[in-house]
N, C-alpha and C positions, 0 to 999 in steps of 0.2 A: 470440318471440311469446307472451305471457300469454294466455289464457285468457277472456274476458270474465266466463263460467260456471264454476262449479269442475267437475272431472271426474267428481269422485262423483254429483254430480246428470245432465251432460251423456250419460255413457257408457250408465247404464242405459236413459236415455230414448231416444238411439241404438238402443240392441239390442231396446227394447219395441215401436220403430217401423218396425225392418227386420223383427221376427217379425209382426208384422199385417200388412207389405207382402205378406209373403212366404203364410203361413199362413192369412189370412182368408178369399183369393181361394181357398187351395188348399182347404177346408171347402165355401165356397159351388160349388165346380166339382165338390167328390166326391159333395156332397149335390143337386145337382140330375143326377147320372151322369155329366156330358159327358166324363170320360177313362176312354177303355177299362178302363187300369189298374186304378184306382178301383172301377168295376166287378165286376173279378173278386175284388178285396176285398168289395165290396159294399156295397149304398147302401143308404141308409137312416139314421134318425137312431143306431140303435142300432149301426151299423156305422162310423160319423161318424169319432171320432177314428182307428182304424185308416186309413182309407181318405184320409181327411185328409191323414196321414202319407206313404202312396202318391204321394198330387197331388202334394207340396212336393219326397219326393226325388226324384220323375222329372224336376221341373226340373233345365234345367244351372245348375251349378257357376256359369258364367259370367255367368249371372243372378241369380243371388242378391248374386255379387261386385259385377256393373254397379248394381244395386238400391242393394247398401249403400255404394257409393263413392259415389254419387250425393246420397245421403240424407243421408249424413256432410257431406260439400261445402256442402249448401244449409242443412244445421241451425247450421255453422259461421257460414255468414255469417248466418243469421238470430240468431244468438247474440249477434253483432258489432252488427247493427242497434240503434242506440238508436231508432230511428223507432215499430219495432215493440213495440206494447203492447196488452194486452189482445186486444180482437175482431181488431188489424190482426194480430195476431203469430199469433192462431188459423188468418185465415186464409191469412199468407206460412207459416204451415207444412201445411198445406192443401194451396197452391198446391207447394210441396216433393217431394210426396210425388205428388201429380200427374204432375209432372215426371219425377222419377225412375223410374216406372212408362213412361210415356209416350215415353222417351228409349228406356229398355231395349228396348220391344217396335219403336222404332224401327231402332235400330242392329242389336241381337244378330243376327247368319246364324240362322236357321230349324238348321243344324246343330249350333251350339253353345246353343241353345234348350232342345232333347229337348223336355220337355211342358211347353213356355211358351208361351201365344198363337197364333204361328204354327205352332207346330209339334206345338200341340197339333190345331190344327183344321184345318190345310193352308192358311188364310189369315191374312194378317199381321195383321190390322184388320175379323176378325169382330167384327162388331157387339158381341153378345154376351158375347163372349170379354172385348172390350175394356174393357167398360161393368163386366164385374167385377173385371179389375183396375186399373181404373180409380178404382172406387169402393175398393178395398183400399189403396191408395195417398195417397188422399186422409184415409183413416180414418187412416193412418200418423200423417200430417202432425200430424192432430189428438191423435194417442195422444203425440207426441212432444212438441205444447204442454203436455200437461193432464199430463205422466207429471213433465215439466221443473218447473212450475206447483208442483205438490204436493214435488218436493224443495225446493225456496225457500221453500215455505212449512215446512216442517217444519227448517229451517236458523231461520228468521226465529222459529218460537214454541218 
């Protein structure tokens, strides 16, 4: 099976969209307190990056994995897509990165979570919770067009 995109473009943009799945959420949840953890690091802007750092490795293991297999799957066939162009291809990678967040806080047990959604807040589908990484997910999708976008274009000039 070839490739549609070459690797050197596809791969970083893969790993620039599983760190903002994963990282964006965990900044906005240190930065507004809601993990204890986090906390005892301490909030605030000037405390950010540390505690940042907190949120993301308190998630499990198994989340980060479900995230990035998920995210890999849907960028592949969005690769494959010739349909997708332009605005449609922004937002089937959008839609991606949606998914793959969406899928995670679905399936993962609350035990192999640790500080993911549910198990950060004792409900699976806190509002709150959900809505931010909800939004980190979708912001993926989009980092992984525009990250893909700019290797093709520095391939093509």
């Amino acid at each position: 099976m070839r490739l549609p995109i070459p690797l050197r473009c596809f791969l970083p943009a893969w790993l620039a969209a599983w760190a903002t799945a994963v990282f964006l959420p965990s900044a906005a949840i240190a930065y507004l307190g809601i993990s204890r953890a986090a906390a005892i690091v301490g909030t605030g802007f000037d405390r950010l990056p540390a505690s940042t750092w907190k949120v993301a490795d308190d998630v499990g293991p198994a989340v980060k994995l479900m995230v990035g297999a998920i995210l890999l799957i849907g960028f592949l066939g969005l690769g494959r897509a010739r349909f997708a162009k332009g605005p449609t291809r922004s937002a089937a990678g959008i839609l991606i990165g949606i998914v793959a967040v969406a899928a995670t806080i679905s399936f993962i047990p609350p035990t192999l979570s640790r500080g993911f959604a549910g198990a950060l807040t004792g409900t699976r589908f806190d509002p709150s919770i959900t809505s931010i990484y909800l939004l980190g997910g979708a912001l993926a999708g989009l980092v992984f067009v525009v990250s893909l976008s700019r290797c093709h274009r520095a391939d093509a000039g």
